[in-house]
Structures are given as structure tokens and as C-alpha cells.
C-alpha positions in Angstrom: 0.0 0.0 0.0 2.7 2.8 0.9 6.3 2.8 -0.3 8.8 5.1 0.3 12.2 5.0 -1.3 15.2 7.5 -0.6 13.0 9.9 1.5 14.8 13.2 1.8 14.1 16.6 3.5 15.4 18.9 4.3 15.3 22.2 6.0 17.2 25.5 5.3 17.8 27.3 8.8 19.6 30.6 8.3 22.9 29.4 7.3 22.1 25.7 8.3 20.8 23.0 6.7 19.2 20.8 8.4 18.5 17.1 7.5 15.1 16.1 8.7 14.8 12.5 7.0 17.8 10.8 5.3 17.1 8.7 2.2 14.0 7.0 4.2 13.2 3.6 2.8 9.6 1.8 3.6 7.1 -0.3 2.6 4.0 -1.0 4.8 1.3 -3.3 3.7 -3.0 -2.6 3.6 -3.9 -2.9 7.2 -0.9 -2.7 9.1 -0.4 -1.3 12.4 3.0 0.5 13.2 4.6 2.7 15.8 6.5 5.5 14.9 9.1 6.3 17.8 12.1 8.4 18.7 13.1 11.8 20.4 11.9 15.2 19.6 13.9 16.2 16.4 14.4 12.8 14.8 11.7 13.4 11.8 8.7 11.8 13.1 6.4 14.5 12.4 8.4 15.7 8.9 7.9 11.7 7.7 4.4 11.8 9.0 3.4 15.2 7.1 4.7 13.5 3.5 3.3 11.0 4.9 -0.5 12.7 4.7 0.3 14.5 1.3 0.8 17.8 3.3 4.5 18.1 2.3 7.1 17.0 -0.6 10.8 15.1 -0.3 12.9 16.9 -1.9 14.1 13.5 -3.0 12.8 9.9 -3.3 9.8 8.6 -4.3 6.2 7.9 -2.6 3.9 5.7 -3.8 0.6 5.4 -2.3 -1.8 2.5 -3.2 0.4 2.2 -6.2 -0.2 6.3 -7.3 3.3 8.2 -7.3 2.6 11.0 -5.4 5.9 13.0 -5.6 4.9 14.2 -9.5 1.3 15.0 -8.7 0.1 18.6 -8.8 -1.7 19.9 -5.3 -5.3 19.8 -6.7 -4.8 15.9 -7.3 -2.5 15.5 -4.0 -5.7 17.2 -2.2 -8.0 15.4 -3.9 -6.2 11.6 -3.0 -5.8 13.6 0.5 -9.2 14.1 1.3 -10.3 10.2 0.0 -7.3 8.0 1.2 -5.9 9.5 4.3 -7.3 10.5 8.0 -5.2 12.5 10.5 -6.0 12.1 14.2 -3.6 15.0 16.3 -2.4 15.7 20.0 -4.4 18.7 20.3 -8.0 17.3 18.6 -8.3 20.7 16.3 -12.1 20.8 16.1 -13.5 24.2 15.3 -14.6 25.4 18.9 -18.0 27.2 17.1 -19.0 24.0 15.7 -21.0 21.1 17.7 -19.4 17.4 17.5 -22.4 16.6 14.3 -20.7 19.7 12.5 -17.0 18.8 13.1 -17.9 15.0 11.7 -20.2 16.3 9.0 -17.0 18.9 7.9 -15.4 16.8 5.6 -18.4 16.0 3.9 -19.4 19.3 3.3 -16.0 19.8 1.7 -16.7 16.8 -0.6 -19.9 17.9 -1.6 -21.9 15.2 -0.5 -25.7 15.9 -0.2 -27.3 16.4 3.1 -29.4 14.1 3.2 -26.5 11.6 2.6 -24.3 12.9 4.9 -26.9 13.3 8.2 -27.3 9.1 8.5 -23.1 8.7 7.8 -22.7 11.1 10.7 -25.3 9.7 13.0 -23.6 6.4 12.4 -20.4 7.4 13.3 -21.0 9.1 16.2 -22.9 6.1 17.4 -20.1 3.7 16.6 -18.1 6.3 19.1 -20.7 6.5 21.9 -21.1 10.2 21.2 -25.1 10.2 19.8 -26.1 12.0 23.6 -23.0 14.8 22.7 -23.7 15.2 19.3 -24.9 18.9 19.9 -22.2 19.5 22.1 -19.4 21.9 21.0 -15.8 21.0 22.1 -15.8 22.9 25.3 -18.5 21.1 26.4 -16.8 17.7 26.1 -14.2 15.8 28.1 -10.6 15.1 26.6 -11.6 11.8 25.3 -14.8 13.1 23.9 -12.8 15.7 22.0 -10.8 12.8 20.8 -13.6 10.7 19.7 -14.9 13.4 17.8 -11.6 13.9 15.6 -11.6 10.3 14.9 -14.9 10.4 13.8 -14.0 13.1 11.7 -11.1 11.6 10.2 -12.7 8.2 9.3 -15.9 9.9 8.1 -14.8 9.7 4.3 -13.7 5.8 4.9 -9.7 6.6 4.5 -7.3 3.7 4.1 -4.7 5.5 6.1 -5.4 6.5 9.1 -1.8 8.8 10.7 -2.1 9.3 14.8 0.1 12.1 15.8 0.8 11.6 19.4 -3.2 10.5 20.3 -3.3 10.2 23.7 -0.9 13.0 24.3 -3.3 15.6 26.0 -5.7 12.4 27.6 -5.7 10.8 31.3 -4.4 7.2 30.9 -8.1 5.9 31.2 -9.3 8.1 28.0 -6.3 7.1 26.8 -6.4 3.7 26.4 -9.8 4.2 25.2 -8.6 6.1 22.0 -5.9 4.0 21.6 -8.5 0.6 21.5 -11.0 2.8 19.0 -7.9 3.4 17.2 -7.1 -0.5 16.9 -10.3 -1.2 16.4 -10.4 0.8 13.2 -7.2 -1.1 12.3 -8.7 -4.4 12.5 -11.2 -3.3 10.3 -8.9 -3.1 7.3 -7.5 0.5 7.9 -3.9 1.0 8.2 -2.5 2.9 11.1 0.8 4.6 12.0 1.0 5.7 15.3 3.6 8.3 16.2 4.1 8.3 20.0 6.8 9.2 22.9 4.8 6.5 24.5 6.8 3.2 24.8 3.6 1.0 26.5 1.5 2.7 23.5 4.7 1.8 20.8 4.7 -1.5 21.9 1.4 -2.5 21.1 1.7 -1.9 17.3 2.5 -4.9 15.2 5.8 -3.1 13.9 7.4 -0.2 15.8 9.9 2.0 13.8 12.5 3.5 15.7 13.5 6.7 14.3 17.1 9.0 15.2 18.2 12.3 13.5 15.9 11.2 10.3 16.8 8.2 9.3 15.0 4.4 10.9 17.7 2.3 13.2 
């Protein structure tokens, strides 16, 4: 499903440049489940944004689902974006004006999908996420969990194949936690493929292959 071959990035910083990934080589298969680990700085978060389509190697290729995505102009890199790939974040992003329906229904708004299509998807989802009794509940009316139900049910409202967790459980108690992290699993099991990137070594260590990354390259 994803390979990467030769990843490179970098970064010009004033007079310095700095290396973020290192000729990155990967290949994941449809529906695995991998941990991305390392300390601040190693290129976690630069491999996860080309990752998501949201940045370019300067070098290397990416192919996802068999579509080279380094030669593709941004309207069709959006366009694979918003179909393929879900992104799940530390701080949940929702839009603090919107109720948890809105945030869900957002993507497909974006899409264009009719409403009367897109009220029964969201209604499912939120069910599948025990949030249909905080549906018309904005943000700062939910818990840290809820918050972080709600992004996931915003990012697997369009059915991605990719699913990319950027520290998850990062803002959550451990007990939220380890719900988002068994919702997360759960969507894993059902075909999706998930990379996780955590500092968390108990939440590394439950993936099915953990990738251990220092000063951009995998060791």
C-alpha cells in the first residue's frame, strides 16, 4: 500500500541545513499497524506530514496505493488527500464554534456530499463512538476523550485507508487514553492502516511493527 524509497528533507535554517529525513526507505502493507518512535527532532512529524500528502521530499519517491505522489500537482494531491488518508492529532483541532455533528459532518461538506446523505453517515459514526447524547455538544462542552472521539470520527468519516495518529493520547488521562488507543485498533482491524507516532513506549509497543527513528533516518 505505501512505499517510500530514498526519502529526503530537508530544511534551510539561516545558514544551516538541516536534514530532517535521510534517504528513508519503507514499505507498509494494507492494514498494518506500526509505531513511529524516537526523540523530539528525529523526523517523526516531517515523515508523518509526506506521509499525509501535506508536504514534498525533496528527494525519493512515494507511492501510495500504487499512485506516485511526488509528481502530482496539489489539486490531485488534495484530492487523494481528502479520499485516502485520515489525520487524528495531540491537540484534537475541532473548530470550537461547531457542535461534534458539525465537526464529523465537515469533511463532507467539503466533498460535496448531499445532506441528506451525509446526516445518516454522521449519525452512524458518532454512534459507533458512543457520542449520539454529545452530538450537539461543542468542544468545550466535552471531556478530553470526547474531544478525541470526535476527531476520529472526523477523520474516518470519508472511509480513509490510512489512518496517521500524531501523538493520540498525548493531551488524555491514561483511562481516556487507552480508550482512543483501542477505538484506534479497532479501526485497524477493520482493514485501515494505522501509524501511530508516539513518545509512548507501552502505547509503541502495542503496534505490530514499531519503527524507531534518530536524526531522520529508521535504526
Amino acid at each position: 500500500m505505501i512505499e517510500l524509497q530514498g526519502i529526503q528533507r530537508n530544511f534551510q535554517v539561516g545558514d544551516e541545513t538541516v536534514h530532517a529525513l535521510r534517504g528513508l526507505s519503507l514499505q507498509l502493507a494494507a492494514g498494518d499497524y506500526v509505531s513511529l518512535m524516537g526523540p523530539s527532532g528525529s523526523g517523526k512529524s516531517t515523515l508523518l506530514n509526506i506521509l499525509g500528502l501535506l508536504d514534498h521530499p525533496d528527494q525519493g519517491h512515494y507511492q501510495l496505493e500504487g499512485i506516485e505522489t511526488t509528481q502530482l500537482s496539489e489539486e490531485r494531491r488534495a484530492n487523494l488527500r481528502r479520499h485516502k488518508v485520515g489525520f487524528v492529532f495531540q491537540a484534537f483541532h475541532l473548530i470550537p464554534r461547531l457542535t461534534a455533528f458539525e465537526n464529523v459532518e465537515l469533511p463532507l461538506m467539503l466533498a460535496g456530499i448531499a445532506p441528506e446523505i451525509r446526516r445518516p453517515q454522521v449519525e452512524q459514526t458518532l454512534d459507533a463512538l458512543s457520542l449520539s447524547d454529545r452530538s450537539q455538544h461543542r468542544p468545550d462542552q466535552l471531556s478530553g476523550g470526547q474531544r478525541q472521539r470526535v476527531a476520529i470520527a472526523r477523520a474516518t468519516i470519508m472511509r480513509p485507508t490510512l489512518l496517521l495518529a500524531d501523538e493520540p493520547t498525548g493531551n488524555l488521562d491514561k483511562h481516556s487514553g487507552q480508550e482512543v488507543i483501542e477505538i484506534l485498533e479497532g479501526l485497524n482491524q477493520d482493514g485501515i492502516t494505522l501509524i501511530v507516532v508516539t513518545h509512548d513506549l507501552q502505547i509503541g509497543s502495542r503496534a505490530k511493527r514499531q519503527v524507531q527513528m534518530i536524526d531522520g533516518a529508521m535504526v
